[in-house]
N, C-alpha and C positions, 0 to 999 in steps of 0.2 A: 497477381501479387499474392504472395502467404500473407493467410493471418495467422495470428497468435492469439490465441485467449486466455486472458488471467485474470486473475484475482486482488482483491486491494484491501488491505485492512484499515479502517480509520478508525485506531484505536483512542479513546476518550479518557480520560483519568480525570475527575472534577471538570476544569475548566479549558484543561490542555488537552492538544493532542500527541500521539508520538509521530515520530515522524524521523526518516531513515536516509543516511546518508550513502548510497554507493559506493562500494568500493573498486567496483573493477567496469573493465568494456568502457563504451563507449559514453557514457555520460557520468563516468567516475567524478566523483564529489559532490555531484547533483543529488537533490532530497528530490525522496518519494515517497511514498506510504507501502509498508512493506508490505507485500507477496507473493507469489508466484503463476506458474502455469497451471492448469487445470492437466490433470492425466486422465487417461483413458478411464473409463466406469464412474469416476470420482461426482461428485454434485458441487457445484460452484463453496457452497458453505466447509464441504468434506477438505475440497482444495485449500481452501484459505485457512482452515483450523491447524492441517497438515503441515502447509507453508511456512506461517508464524512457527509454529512448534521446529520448523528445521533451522529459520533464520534466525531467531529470535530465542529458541527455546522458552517461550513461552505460552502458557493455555489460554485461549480467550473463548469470549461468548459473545456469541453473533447478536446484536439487536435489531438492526435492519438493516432490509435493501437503502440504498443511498442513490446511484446511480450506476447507469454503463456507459464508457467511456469510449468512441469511435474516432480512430487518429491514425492517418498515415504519415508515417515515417518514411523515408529514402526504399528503405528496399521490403519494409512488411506493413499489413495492415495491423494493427491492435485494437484487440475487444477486449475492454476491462472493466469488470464488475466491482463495486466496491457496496463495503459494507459496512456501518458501523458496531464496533465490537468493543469488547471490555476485557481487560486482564482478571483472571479466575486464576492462576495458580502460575508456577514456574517464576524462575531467576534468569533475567533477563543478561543473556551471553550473546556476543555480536561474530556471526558465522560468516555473514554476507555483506555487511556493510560495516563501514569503519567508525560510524557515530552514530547515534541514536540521541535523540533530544525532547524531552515536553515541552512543547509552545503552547502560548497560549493564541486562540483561534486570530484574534486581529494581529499578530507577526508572523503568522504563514506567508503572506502576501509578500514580506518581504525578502524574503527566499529564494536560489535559485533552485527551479525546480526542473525535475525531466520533463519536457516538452508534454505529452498527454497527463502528467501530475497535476498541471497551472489548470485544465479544465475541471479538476476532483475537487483542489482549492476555491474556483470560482463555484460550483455546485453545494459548496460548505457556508457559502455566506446566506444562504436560504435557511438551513439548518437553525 
């Protein structure tokens, strides 16, 4: 089976988080915490700063490791790193997904979320 390896932003503002709705493929309308793949040379942090900036058009600053996220899906394995970050600059424009929302941490839960997102949301109530 392929894996895939990415990246996950769990961006913070006060008491919210952001949090990203899909817009296309296979789990369109489902929220995730925005990222993407890691490319060749790139370091987990490089990827996800990269990512936001293409999704999101927005800069963030990484605070820390969070969790890695180990989920197979029908036909790939997924390795995903998440991290918690902060908004440093940029105007937030939605490239990749069709909504973008601040929740606050206890209305996560009641979301529908991409299948390996619900374990980042469980690993958040530690937090």
């Amino acid at each position: 089976m392929k894996t895939i390896e990415v990246v996950a932003a769990i961006i913070k503002r006060d008491s919210e988080i952001c949090i990203a709705r899909r817009g296309y493929g296979d789990f369109k309308d489902m929220w995730e915490f925005p990222g993407g793949k890691i490319e060749p040379g790139e370091t987990r942090e490089e990827a996800l700063i990269r990512e936001i900036k293409e999704e999101l058009e927005l800069d963030i600053k990484i605070s820390k490791y969070v969790t890695t996220i180990d989920y197979d899906y029908t036909n790939f394995h997924l390795t995903m790193h998440c991290f918690l970050c902060e908004v440093c600059g940029g105007k937030l424009h939605l490239n990749a997904h069709n909504e973008v929302r601040w929740v606050p941490l206890d209305e996560l839960f009641k979301l529908n979320w991409v299948p390996a997102d619900v374990f980042v949301v469980e690993s958040l109530k530690k937090l």
